[in-house]
C-alpha positions in Angstrom: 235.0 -5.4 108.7 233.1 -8.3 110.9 231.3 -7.6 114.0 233.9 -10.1 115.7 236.7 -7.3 114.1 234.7 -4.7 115.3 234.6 -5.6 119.1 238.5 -5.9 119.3 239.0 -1.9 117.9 240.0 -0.3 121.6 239.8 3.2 121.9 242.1 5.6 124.3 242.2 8.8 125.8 245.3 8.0 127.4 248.4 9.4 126.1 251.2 10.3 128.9 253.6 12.4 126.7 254.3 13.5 123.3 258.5 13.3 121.9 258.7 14.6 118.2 256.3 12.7 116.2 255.4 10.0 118.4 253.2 9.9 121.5 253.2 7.5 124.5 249.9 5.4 125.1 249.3 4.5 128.6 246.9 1.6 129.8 246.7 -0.1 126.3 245.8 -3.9 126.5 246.5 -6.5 123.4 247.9 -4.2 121.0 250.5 -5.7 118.5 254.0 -4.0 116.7 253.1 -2.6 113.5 249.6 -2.0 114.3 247.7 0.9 112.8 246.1 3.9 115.2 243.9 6.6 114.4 244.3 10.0 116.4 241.1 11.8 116.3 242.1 15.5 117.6 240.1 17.9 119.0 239.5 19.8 115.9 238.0 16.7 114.4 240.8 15.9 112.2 241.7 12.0 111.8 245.6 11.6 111.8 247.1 7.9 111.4 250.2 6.2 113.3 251.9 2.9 113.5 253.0 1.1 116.8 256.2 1.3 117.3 256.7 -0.7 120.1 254.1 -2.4 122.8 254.6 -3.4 126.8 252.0 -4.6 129.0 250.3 -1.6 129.0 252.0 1.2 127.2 252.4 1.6 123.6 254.5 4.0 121.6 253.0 4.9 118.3 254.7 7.3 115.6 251.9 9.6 114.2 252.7 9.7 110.0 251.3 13.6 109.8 253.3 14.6 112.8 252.1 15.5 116.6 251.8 19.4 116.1 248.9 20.9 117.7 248.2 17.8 119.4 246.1 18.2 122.6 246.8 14.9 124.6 243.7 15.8 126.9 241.0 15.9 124.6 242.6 13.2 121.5 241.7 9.9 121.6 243.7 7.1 120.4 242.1 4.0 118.1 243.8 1.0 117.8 242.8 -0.8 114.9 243.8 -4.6 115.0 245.6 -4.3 111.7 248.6 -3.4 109.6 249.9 -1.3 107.4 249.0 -2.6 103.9 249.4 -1.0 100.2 246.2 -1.0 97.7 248.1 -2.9 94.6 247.2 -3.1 91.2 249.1 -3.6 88.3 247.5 -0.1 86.5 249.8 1.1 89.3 252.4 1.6 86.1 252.3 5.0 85.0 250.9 6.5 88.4 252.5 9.3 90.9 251.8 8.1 94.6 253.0 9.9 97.6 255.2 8.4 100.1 252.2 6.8 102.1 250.9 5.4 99.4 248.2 7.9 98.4 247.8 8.6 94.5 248.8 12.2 94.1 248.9 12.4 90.5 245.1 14.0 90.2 243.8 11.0 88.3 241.4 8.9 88.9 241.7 6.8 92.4 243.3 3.0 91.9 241.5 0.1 91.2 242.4 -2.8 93.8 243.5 -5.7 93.2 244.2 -6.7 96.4 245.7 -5.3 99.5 249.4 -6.2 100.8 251.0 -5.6 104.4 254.3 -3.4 103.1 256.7 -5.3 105.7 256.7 -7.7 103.1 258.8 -11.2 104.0 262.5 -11.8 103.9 263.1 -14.3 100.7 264.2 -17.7 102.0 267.8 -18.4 101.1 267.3 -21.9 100.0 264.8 -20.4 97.3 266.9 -17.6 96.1 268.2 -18.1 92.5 271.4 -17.2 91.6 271.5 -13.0 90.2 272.3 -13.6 86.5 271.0 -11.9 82.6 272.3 -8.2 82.2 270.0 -5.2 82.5 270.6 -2.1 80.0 270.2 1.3 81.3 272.1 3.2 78.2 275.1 4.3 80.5 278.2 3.2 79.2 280.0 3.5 82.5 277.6 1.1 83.8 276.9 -1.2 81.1 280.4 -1.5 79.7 282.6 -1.5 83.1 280.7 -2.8 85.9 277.4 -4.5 84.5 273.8 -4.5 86.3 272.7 -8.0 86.8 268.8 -9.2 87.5 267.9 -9.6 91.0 271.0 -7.6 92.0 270.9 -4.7 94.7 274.2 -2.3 93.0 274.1 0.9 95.4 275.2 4.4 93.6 277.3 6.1 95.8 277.3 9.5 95.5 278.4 13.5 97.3 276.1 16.4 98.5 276.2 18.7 95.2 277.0 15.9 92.9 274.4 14.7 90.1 272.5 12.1 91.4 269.6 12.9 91.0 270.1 13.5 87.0 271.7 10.1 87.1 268.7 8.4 88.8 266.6 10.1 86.4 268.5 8.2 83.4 268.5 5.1 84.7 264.7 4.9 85.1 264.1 6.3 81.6 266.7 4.2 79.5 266.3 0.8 82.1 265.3 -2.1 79.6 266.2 -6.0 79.2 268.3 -7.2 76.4 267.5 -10.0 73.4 263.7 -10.2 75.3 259.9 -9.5 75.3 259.6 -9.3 78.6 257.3 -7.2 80.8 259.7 -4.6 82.6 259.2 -1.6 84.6 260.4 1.0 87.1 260.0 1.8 90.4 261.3 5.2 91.5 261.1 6.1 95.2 262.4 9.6 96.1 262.6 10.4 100.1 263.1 13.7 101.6 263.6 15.4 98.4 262.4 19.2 98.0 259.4 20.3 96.0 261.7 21.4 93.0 263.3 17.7 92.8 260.0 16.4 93.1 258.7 18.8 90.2 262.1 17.6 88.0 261.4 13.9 88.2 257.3 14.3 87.6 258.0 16.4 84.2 260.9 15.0 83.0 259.3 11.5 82.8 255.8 13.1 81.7 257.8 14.5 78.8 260.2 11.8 77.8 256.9 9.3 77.9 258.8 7.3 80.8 256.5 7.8 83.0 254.1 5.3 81.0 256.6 2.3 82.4 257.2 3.8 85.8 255.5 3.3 89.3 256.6 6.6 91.2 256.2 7.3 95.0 257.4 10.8 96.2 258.3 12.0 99.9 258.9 15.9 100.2 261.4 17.2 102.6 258.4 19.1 104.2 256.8 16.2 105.2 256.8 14.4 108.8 260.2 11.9 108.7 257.9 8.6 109.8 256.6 9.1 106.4 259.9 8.3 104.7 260.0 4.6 106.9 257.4 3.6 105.0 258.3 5.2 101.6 260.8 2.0 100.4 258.7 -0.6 101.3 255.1 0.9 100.1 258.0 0.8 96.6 259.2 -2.7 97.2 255.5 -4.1 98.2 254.5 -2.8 94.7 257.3 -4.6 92.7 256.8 -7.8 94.4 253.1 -7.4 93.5 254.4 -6.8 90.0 257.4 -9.6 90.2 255.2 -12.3 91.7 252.0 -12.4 90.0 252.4 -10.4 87.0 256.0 -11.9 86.2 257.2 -8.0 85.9 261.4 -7.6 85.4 261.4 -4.6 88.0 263.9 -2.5 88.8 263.7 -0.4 92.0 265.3 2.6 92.8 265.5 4.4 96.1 266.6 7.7 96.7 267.9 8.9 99.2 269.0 6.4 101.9 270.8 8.7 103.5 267.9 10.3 104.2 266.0 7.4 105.3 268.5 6.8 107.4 268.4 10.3 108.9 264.6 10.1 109.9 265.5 6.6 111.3 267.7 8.5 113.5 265.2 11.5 114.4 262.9 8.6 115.7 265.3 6.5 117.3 266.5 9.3 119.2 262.6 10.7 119.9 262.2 7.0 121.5 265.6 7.4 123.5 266.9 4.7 122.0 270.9 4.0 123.0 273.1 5.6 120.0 275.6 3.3 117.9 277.6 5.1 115.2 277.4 8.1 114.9 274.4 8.7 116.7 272.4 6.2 114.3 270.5 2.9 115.9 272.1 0.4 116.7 269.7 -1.9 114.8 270.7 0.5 111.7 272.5 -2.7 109.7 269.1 -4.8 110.5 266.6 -2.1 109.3 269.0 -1.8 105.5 268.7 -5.4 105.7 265.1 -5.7 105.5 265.2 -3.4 102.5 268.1 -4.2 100.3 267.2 -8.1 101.0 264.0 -7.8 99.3 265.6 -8.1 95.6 266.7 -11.0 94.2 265.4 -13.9 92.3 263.1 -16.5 93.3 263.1 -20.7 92.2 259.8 -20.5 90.3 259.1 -17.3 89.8 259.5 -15.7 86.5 260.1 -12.3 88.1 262.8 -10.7 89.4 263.3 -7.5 91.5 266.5 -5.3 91.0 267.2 -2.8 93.2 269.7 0.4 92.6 269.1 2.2 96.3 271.3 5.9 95.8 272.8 7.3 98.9 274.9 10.4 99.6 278.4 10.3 101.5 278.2 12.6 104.2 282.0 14.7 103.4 282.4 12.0 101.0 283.2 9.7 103.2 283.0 5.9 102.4 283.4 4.8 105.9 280.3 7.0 107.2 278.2 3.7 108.8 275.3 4.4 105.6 277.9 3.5 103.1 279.6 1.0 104.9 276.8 -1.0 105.7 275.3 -0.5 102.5 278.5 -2.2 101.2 278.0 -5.2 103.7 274.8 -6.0 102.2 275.0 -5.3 98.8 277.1 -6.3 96.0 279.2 -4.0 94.7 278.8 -0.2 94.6 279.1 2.4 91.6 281.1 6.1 93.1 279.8 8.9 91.4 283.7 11.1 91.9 283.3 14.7 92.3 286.6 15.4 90.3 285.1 14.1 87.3 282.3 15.8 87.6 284.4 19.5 88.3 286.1 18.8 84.8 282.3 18.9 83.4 282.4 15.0 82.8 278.9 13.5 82.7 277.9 11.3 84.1 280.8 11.3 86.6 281.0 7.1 87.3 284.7 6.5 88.3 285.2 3.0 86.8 288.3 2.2 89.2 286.5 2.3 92.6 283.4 1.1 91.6 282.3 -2.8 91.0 279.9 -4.9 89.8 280.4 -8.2 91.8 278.1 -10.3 89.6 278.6 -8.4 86.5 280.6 -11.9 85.0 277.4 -14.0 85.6 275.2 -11.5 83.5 277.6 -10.9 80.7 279.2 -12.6 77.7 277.7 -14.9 75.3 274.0 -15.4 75.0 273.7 -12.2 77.7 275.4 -9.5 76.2 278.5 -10.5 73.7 281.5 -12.1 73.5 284.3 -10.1 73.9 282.7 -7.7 76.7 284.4 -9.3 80.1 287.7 -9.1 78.3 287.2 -6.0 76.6 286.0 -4.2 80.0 289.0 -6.1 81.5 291.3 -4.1 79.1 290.0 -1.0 79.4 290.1 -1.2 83.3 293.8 -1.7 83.2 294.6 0.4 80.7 292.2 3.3 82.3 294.6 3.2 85.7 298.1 3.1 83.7 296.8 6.4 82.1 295.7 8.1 85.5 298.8 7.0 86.9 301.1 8.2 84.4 298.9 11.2 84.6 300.0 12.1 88.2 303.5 11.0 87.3 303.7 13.7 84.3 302.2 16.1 86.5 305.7 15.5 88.5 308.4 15.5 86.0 306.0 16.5 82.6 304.9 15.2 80.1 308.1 14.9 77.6 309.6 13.0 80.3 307.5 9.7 79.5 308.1 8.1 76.7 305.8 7.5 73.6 303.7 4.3 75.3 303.5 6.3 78.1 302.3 9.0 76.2 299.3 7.0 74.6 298.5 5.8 78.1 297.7 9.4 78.9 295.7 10.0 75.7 293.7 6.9 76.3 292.6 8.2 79.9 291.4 11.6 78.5 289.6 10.2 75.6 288.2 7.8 77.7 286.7 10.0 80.3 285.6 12.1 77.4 284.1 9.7 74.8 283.2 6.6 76.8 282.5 7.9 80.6 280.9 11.3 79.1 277.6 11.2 77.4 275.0 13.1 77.0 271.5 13.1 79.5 269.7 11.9 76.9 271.8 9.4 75.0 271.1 6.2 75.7 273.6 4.0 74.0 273.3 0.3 73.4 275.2 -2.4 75.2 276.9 -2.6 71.5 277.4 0.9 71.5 279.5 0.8 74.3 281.8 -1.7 73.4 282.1 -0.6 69.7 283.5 3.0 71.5 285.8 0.8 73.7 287.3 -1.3 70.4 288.2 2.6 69.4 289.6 3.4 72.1 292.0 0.5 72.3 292.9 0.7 68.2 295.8 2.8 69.3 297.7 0.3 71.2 300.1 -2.8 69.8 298.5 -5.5 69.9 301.1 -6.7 72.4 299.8 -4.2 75.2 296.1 -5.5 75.0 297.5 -8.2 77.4 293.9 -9.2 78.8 292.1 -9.6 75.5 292.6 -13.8 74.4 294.4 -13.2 70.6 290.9 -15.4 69.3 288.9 -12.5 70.9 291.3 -9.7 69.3 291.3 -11.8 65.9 287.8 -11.8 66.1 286.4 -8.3 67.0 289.5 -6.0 66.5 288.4 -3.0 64.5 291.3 -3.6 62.0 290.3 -7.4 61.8 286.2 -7.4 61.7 284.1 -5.1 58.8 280.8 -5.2 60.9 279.3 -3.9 63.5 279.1 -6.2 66.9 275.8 -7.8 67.4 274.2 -9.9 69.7 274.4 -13.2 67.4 278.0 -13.0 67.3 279.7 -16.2 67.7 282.0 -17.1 70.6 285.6 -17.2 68.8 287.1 -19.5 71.7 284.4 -22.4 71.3 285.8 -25.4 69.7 283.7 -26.3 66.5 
């Protein structure tokens, strides 16, 4: 640091109150938002903040290790002239950081490359590329039915109890990018989550080897909430580091929002901030923004950041203000169903409530195959004919419906059990997938497979083809 830095470092023993985990500076000249303090207590232990907000002459600063055993008479208060920033490097892949950033994995500390403010800066709409090219992550409810696209932010609903987490997990070990050598990795962010979570995500990608292509940052439950503000974006600085100058394919995924959006509350509330919803912030849909607006594609750049942030309903419900705003901002949402998952189904995606709104720009020829948009199409339909008949039989039984009906009913089982349902290891192809759909379908008339084209079903039928679908396949409805 230069002398000229030095002389601007201003130094207080000044603080007025103390409110959860932030304390209130008094008499403070020049400082900045996002600025970063040192607290030197009286025990001689250094603890580090960030301004929250700065007047005239009083400063509010959140304290990342928490304000316990604080003594505001004898602590002084350093403000540093600077911001938050994350050491980056691209050996980053394959390293266990905590939520602040720290390397926690007991190796050795991280070569830097350089050193980046985590706020990060919104992308420019005018330089945004459109989302497209489809992104595998082995789970046929995903893949087949509603598609993850590059540079897309696709939200996974979920429930207290349900298997997120396991879910999660999958996604980060089985996430890879079709027909390419490309450079792709992970980045898993876990907030709030327990020591036993923590422990399940560390060893499970140790032993599956995943862990090689994945940048992971863990927050424990135990720690102070101002921690978990910063969690997403020390996540998201990384992959831009990645995306931008390494032309990394990354895919991001933060768990839990609803946690983050929790501790957001716990500070808003310690700063007395005027409640909207639900006692959250009223700058709640501003502060997602900043997050969720940090994926996408850039005119240029080779890179692309994808984003897949998990958040749990409280009671389920999809019109709690963290799911609803989520759904403003992003595009589309997968619903992990909790009846599913009681009938042992896993993983428990409901196909009819979730959607992929740019799953047709990163699917079909050249992306993933021909026949998949109509295919997926079919199976949609077909899917909610069968759970509807399926509450109708429950009404006036099964022998009531007639044989069509019938099928309709056996289709919905099978499908929940032999495409929705697969194992926590499986990781099935893209071709996989649709090869098990084509089965599925085999049992209707031809006639009933309305939204297949008849050069699509002459094509790729089961009855009709003798190989296996493959990404070279032709597109039956181009004209030679």
């Amino acid at each position: 640091m230069s002398l000229e830095s030095l002389n601007e470092i201003r130094t207080y023993k000044t603080i007025s109150g103390v409110e959860g985990p932030l304390i209130f500076v008094k008499n403070t000249k020049e400082v900045a938002y996002g600025e970063i303090v040192h607290i030197h207590t009286a025990s001689g232990e250094l603890r580090t903040g960030q301004v929250l907000e700065a007047t005239r002459d009083m400063a509010v600063v959140q304290i990342f290790e928490g304000t316990q055993g604080l003594d505001t008479e004898i602590a002084s208060v350093r403000f540093l002239g600077d911001t938050i920033k994350l050491p980056v490097s691209q050996d980053m892949i394959g390293r266990v950081f905590s939520g602040s950033g720290k390397v926690i994995d007991g190796g050795p500390d991280l070569f830097e490359e350089d050193r980046i403010d985590i706020t990060g800066a919104p992308i420019n709409p005018y330089a945004r590329e459109y989302p497209r090219e489809f992104i595998q992550t082995g789970i046929s409810a995903i893949d087949g039915m509603n598609t993850l696209i590059r540079g897309q932010k696709l939200p996974l609903f979920s429930g207290s109890g349900l298997p997120h987490n396991l879910i999660a997990a999958q996604i980060a070990r089985q996430a890879s990018v079709l027909g390419k050598e490309e450079e792709f990795a992970v980045v898993f962010a876990a907030m709030g989550i327990t020591a036993e979570e923590a422990r399940f995500f560390r060893e499970d990608f140790e032993r599956t080897g995943a862990l090689a292509n994945v940048i992971l940052f863990l927050n424990l439950a135990d720690q102070p909430a101002v921690e978990r503000l910063i969690t997403p974006r020390m996540a998201l600085t990384a992959a831009e580091y990645l995306a931008y100058e390494y032309d990394y394919h990354l895919l991001v995924i933060l768990l839990d929002m609803t946690l983050y959006c929790e501790a957001l509350r716990e500070i808003s509330a310690a700063r007395q901030e005027v409640p909207g919803r639900r006692g959250y912030p009223g700058y709640l849909y501003t502060d997602l923004a900043t997050i969720y607006e940090r994926a996408g594609r850039i005119q240029g750049r080779k890179g692309t950041i994808t984003q897949i942030p998990v958040l749990t309903m409280p009671a389920d419900d999809m019109t709690h203000p963290i799911p609803d705003l989520t759904g403003y901002i992003t595009e589309g949402q997968l619903i992990v169903d909790r009846s599913l998952h009681r009938r042992g189904i896993y993983p428990p995606i409901d196909p009819l409530p979730s959607l992929s709104r740019l799953m047709r720009n990163g699917i079909g020829v050249g992306y993933t195959h021909a026949c998949h948009k109509e295919l997926a199409d079919q199976l949609y339909a077909a899917y909610s004919e069968g759970r509807r008949l399926r509450e109708l039989a429950a009404v006036v039984g099964e022998e009531s419906l007639s044989e069509l009906d019938r099928k309709y009913l056996k289709f919905a089982d099978r499908y929940e059990h032999e495409f929705i349902a697969q194992g926590y290891y499986e990781n099935r192809t893209i071709f996989e997938t649709l090869e098990i759909g084509w089965e599925l379908l085999a049992d209707f008339p031809d006639e009933e497979l309305r939204r297949i084209s008849p050069p699509i079903l002459k094509a790729f039928h089961p009855q009709n083809r003798t190989k296996h679908l493959t990404f070279d396949d032709p597109d039956p409805k181009k004209k030679k």
